[in-house]
C-alpha positions in Angstrom: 108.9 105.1 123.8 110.9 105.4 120.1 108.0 105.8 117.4 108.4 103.1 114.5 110.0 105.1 111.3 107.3 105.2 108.0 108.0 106.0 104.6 106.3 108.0 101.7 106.2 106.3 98.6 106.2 107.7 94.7 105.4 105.1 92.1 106.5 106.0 88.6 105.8 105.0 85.0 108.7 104.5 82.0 108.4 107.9 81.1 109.1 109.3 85.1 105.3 109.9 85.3 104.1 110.2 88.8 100.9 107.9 89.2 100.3 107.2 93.0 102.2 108.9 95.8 101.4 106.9 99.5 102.0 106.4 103.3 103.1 103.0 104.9 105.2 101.4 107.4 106.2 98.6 104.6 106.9 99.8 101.4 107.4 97.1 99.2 104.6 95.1 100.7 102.1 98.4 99.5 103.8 98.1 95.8 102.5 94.5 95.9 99.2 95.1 96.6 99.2 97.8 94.1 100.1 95.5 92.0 96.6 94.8 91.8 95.2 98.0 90.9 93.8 98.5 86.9 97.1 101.3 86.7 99.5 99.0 87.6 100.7 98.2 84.3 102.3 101.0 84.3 104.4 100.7 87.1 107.7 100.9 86.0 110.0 102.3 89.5 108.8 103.6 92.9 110.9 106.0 94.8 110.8 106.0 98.8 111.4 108.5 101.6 112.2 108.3 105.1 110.1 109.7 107.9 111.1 109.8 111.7 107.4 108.8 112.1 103.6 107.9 110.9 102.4 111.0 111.3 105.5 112.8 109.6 105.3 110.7 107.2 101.6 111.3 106.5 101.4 114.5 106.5 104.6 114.8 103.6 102.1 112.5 102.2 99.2 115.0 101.8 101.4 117.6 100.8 103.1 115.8 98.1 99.6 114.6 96.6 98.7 118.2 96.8 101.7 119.6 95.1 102.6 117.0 93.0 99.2 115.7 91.5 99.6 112.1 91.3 97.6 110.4 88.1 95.9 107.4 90.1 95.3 109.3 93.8 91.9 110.8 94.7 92.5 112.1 98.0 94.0 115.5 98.3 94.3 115.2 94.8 91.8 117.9 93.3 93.3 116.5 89.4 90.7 114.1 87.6 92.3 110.1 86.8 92.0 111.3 83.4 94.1 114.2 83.4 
């Protein structure tokens, strides 16, 4: 059986600031919801990456937050919202 494809998602500021980094079979329909968040007035672009899989996919996910500190995550992230 062919797994469904998921994606990894970076959301971005004006100034290329990474605030949220996340996992999701649709895309676009996260960015909406996130459009309810209190950070999402600073949403100015979101990036998206290709996984073969969910699990691919989430564990790029984990890594990335890791590595890449996102402003608005808080798991995996061991960087305070402020900061």
């Amino acid at each position: 059986m062919k797994q469904k494809p998921a994606y990894v998602y970076r959301i971005y500021d004006q100034r290329n600031g990474l605030l949220y980094i996340g996992c999701s079979y649709y895309p676009m329909v996260r960015m909406i919801e996130h459009k309810n968040r209190c950070w999402s007035i600073y949403i100015s672009y979101m990036m998206i990456t290709l996984y073969e899989n969910k699990k691919a996919a989430a564990i790029a996910e984990k890594l990335a937050i890791r590595d890449e500190k996102p402003r608005f995550n808080t798991i995996y992230n061991d960087r305070s919202i402020s900061g």
